[in-house]
One Martini backbone bead per residue (centre of mass of N, CA, C, O) as a GRO file, in nm:
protein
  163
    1UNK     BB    1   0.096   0.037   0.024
    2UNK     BB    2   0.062   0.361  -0.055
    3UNK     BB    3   0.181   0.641   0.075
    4UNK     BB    4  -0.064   0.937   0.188
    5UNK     BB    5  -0.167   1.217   0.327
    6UNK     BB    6  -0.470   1.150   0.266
    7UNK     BB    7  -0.485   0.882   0.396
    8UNK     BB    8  -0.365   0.898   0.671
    9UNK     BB    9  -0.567   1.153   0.776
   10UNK     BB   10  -0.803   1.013   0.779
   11UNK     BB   11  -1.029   0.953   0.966
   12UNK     BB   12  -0.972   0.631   1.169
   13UNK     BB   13  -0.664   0.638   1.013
   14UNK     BB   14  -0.416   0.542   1.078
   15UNK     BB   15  -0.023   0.571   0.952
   16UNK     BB   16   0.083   0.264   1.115
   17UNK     BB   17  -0.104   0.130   0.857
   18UNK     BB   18   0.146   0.242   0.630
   19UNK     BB   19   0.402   0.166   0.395
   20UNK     BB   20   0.616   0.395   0.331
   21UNK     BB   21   0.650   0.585   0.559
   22UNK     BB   22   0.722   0.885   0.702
   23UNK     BB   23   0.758   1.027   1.020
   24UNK     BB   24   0.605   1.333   0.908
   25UNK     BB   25   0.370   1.157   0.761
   26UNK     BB   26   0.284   1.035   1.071
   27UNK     BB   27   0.260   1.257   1.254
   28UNK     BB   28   0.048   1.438   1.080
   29UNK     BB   29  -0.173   1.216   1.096
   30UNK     BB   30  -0.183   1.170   1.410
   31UNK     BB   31  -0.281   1.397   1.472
   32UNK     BB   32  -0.539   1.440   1.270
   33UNK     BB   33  -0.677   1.205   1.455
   34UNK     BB   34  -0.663   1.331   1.716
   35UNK     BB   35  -0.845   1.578   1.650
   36UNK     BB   36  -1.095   1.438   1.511
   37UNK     BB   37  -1.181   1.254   1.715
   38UNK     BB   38  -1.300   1.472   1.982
   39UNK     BB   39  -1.462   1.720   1.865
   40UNK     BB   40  -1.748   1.675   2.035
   41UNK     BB   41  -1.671   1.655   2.302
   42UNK     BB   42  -1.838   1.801   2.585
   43UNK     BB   43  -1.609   1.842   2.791
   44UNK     BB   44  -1.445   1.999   2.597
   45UNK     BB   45  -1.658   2.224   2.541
   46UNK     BB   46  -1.722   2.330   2.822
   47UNK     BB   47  -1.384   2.384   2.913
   48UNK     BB   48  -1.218   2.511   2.704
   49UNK     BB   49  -1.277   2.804   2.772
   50UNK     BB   50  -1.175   2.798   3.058
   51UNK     BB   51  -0.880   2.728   2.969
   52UNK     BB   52  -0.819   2.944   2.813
   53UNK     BB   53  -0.899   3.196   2.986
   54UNK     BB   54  -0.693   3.105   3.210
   55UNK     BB   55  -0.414   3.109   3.049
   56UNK     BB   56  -0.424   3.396   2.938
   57UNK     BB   57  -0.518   3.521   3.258
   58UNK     BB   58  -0.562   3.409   3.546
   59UNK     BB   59  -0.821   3.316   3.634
   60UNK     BB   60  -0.912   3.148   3.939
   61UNK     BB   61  -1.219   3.114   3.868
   62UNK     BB   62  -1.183   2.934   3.599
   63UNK     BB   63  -1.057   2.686   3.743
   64UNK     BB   64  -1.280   2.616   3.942
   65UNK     BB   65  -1.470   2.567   3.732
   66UNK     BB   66  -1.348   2.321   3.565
   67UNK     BB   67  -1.357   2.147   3.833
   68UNK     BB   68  -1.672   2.163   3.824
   69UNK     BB   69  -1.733   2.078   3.595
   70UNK     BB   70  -1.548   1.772   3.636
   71UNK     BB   71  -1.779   1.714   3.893
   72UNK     BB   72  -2.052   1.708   3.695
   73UNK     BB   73  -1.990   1.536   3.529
   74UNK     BB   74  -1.944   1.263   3.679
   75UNK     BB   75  -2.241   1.252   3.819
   76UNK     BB   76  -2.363   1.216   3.567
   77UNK     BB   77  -2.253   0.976   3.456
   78UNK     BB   78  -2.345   0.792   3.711
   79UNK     BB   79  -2.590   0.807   3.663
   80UNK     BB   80  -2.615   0.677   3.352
   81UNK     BB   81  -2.489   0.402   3.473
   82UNK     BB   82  -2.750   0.369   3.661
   83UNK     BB   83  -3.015   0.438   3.436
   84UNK     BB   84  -3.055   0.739   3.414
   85UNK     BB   85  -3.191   0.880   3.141
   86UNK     BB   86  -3.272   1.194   2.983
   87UNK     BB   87  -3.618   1.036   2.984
   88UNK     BB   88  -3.596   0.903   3.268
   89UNK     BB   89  -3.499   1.107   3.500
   90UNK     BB   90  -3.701   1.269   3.652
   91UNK     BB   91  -3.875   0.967   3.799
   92UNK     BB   92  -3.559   0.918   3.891
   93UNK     BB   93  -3.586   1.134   4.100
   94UNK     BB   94  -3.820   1.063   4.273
   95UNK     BB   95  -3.752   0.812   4.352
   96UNK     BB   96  -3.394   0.871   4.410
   97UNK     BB   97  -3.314   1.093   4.585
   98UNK     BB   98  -3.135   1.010   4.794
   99UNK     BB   99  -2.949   0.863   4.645
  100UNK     BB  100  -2.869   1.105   4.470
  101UNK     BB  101  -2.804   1.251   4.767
  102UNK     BB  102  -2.536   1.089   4.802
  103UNK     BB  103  -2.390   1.104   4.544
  104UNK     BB  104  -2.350   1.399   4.561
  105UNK     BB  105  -2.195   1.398   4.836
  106UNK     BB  106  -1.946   1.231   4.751
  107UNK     BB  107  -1.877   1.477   4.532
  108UNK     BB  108  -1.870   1.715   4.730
  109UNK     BB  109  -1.641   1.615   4.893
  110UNK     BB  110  -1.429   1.596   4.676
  111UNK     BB  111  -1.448   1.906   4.644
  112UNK     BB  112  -1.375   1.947   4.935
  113UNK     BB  113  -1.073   1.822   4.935
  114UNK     BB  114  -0.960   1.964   4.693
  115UNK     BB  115  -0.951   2.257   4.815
  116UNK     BB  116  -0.780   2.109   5.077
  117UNK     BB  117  -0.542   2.122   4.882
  118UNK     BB  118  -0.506   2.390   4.776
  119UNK     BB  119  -0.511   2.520   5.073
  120UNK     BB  120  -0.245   2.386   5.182
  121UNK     BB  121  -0.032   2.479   4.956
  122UNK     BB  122  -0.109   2.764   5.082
  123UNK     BB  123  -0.078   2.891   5.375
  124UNK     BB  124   0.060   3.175   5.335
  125UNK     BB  125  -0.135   3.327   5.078
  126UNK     BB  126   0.044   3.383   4.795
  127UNK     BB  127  -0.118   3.225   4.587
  128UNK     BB  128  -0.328   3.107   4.406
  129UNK     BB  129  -0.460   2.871   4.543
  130UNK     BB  130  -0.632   3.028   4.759
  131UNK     BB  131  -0.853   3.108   4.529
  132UNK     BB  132  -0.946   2.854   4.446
  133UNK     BB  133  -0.993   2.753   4.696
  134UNK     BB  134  -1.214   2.970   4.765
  135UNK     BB  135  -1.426   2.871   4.512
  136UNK     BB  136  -1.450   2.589   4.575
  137UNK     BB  137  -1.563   2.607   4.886
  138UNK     BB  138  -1.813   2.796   4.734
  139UNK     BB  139  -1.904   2.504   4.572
  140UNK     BB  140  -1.911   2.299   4.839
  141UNK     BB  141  -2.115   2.388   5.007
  142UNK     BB  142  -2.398   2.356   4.883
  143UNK     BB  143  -2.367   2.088   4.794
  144UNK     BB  144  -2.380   1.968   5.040
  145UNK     BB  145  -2.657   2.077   5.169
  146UNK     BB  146  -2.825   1.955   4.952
  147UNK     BB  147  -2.729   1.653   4.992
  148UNK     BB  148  -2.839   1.618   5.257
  149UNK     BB  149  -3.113   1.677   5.229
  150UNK     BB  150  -3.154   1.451   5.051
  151UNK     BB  151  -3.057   1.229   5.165
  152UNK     BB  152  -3.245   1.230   5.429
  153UNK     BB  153  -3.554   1.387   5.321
  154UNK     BB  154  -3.571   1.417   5.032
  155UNK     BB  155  -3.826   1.545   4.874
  156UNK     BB  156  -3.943   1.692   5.126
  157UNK     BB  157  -3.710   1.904   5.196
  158UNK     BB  158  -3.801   2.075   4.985
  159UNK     BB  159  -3.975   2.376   4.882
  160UNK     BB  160  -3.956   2.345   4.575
  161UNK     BB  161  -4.116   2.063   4.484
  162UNK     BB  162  -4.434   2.126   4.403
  163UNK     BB  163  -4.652   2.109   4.663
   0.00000   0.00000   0.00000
């Protein structure tokens, strides 16, 4: 098979599948399959904004929101595994809201581990450490309250749950 850049670089075709390939012409082909490859990809597309952004201006909420959306898909991925589809999701929060208010205080608690790792890295608060530690500890707290509270109390503890 000749190798040639149109045939390697085709998304989903690898270039170390293809004989008589120089390095120049390998390395540019499998860059091409892997930025094709997960070019949808929601959780890419949700960081990537924040990612850029903190690069960018070094903006410490921005660190914080990142890793609370990579806190938040983890929830949501865990709840779809558990068989709760976007269909069916409603329905099966109302029978099993203290379970999720359970799952949802374990990802609040990791929320709360990662803030008390970065306020720890920096005791004498002179870095940006404290800063992202500050915006995170102001997303794990809330996020345990509610959690707290459905898990003990369901769907009954909310003011809010429509009855």
């Amino acid at each position: 098979m000749v190798c040639s850049p149109a045939k390697a670089g085709a998304p989903g075709v690898y270039a170390h599948h293809y004989v008589g390939c120089d390095r120049r012409t390998i390395r540019a082909a499998d860059k091409r399959s892997r930025l094709d490859h997960g070019a949808c990809d929601p959780v890419r597309l949700a960081i990537r904004p924040f990612g850029l952004f903190y690069w960018r201006y070094r903006v410490r909420v921005a660190l914080a929101l990142m890793l609370v959306l990579l806190f938040a898909f983890g929830y949501f991925v865990v709840i779809d595994l558990m068989g709760a589809g976007a269909d069916t999701f409603g329905a099966s929060c109302e029978q099993n809201t203290r379970l999720y208010g359970a799952l949802g205080l374990v990802f609040a608690v990791a929320l709360f581990s990662l803030a008390m790792q970065f306020d720890l890295a920096d005791r004498f608060r002179v870095t940006r450490r404290s800063d992202v530690a500050f915006w995170l500890h102001l997303a794990a707290a809330p996020a345990q309250l509610y959690a707290i509270f459905a898990a003990l109390l369901g769907s009954e503890g909310f003011v809010f749950s429509g009855d």
